[in-house]
N, C-alpha and C positions, 0 to 999 in steps of 0.2 A: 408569523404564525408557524407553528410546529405541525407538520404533517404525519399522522399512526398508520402506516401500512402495515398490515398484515399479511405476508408475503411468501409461499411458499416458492420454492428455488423450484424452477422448472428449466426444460430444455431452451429456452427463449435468452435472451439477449438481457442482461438487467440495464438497466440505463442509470447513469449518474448526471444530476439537476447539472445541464449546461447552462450558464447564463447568457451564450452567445457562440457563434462560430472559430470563435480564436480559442486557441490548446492552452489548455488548464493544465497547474500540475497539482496532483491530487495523492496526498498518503494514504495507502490502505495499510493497515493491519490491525491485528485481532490481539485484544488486551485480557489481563485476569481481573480480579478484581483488585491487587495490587499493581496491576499497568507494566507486569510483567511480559515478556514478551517471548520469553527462551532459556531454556536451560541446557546446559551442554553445548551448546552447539546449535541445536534444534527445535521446531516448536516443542511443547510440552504439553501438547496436546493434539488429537485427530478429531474434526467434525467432520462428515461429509458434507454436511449441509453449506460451511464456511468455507470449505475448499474447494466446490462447486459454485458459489457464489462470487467467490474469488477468479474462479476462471473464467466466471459470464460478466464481469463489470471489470475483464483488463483485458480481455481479447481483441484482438484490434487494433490496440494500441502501441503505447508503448514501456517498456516498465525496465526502473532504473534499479540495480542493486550494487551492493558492495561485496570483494570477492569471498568474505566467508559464507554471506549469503548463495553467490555464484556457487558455490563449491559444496551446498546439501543440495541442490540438485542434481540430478542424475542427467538432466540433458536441457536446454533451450527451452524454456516455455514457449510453445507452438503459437502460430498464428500472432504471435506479438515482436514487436522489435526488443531484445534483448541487449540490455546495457550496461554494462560491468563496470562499475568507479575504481580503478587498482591503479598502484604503485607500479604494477609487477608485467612488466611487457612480454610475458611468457605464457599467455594465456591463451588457449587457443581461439583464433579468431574468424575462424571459417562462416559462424551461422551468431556469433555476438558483434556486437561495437565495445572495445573498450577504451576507456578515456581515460585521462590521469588522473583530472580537475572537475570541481565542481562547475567553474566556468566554462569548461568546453564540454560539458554534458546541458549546460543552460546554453550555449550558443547552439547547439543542433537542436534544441527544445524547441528556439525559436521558428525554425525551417519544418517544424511536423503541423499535418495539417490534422493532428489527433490528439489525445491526451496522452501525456508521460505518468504514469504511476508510479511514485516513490512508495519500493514495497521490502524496504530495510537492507541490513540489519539497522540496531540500535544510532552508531556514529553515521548513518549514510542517513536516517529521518534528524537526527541533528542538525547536521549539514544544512538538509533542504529545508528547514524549518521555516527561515525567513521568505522562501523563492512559496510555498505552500498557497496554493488559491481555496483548496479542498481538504477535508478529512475524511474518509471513511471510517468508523470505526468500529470493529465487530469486539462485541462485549460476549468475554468467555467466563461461565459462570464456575470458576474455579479460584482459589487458592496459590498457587505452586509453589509447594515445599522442595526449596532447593534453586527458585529459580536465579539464574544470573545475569540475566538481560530484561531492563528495565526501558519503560520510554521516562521521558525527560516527567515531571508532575505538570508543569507548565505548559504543554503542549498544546492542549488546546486555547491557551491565554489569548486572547483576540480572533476568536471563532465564534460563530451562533450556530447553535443545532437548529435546523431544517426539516430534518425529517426522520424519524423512526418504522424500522422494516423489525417486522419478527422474522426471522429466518424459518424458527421452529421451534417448539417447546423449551429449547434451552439457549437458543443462540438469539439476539437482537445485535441491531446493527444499527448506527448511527450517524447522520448525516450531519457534515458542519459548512459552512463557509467563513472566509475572511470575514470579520468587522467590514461596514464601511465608513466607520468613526471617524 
């Protein structure tokens, strides 16, 4: 059964469907309507409403990126464990964790007693695609001409949608879990 919330983003904690006490990992990101994901470098797009949403359903936690991803941000996303996937050991490592491999980002996945957010870029929700318990998906009601980061079309291939949040007049978001086929 499919759940319709109608959800306005408030100062509150959003919660995402645990099925149980053991750490899920869970992709968030926000798609166009070609399942585009970025252009240039960076989104191609500003919602407050999704970027605010984004920081109440991965605070807490912990949330895994890739370093071009690391590198449009301007600092550490607060109050979460910050986790850089790079080649490159020259990264500064005062307030991240960075790791080389996808298996030693899934062995300390193991040891959290919270969820890991895989929250891009494009090769880094690749990666985790098969490790995936969850999807979040905020559906961006655009276009983007010009864009050049795409998610995989398959992505959700063995997910069931869950639940549905209206964020706000323009933004829905989308809840999936694994098949249990």
């Amino acid at each position: 059964m499919i759940r319709y919330v109608n959800a306005q983003v408030t100062g509150k904690t959003s919660a995402v469907r645990c099925s149980s006490t053991k750490m899920s990992i869970i992709g968030i990101v926000a798609v166009d309507r070609n399942l585009a994901i970025g252009k240039g470098g960076t989104l191609a797009w500003h919602y407050p409403a999704d970027m605010k949403f984004f920081k109440q359903t991965t605070i807490g936690n912990a949330v895994v990126m890739g370093s071009r991803t690391w590198q449009t941000l301007k600092r550490p996303l607060p109050d979460r464990m910050n986790i850089v996937l790079t080649s490159k050991q020259n990264t500064p490592t005062d307030s991240i964790v960075t790791l080389s491999d996808i298996g030693s980002v899934l062995t300390l996945a193991k040891t959290l007693t919270r969820d890991l957010f895989v929250i891009g870029g494009a090769q880094i929700y690749e990666a985790f695609l098969p490790h995936i318990d969850r999807w979040v998906v905020t559906e961006v009601p655009l276009s983007v001409e010009g864009a050049d980061t795409f998610m995989l079309s398959n992505f959700l291939q063995g997910f069931e949608l869950y639940e549905v949040r209206q964020l706000d007049e323009q933004l829905r978001v989308k809840f999936y879990e694994r098949s249990r086929a």
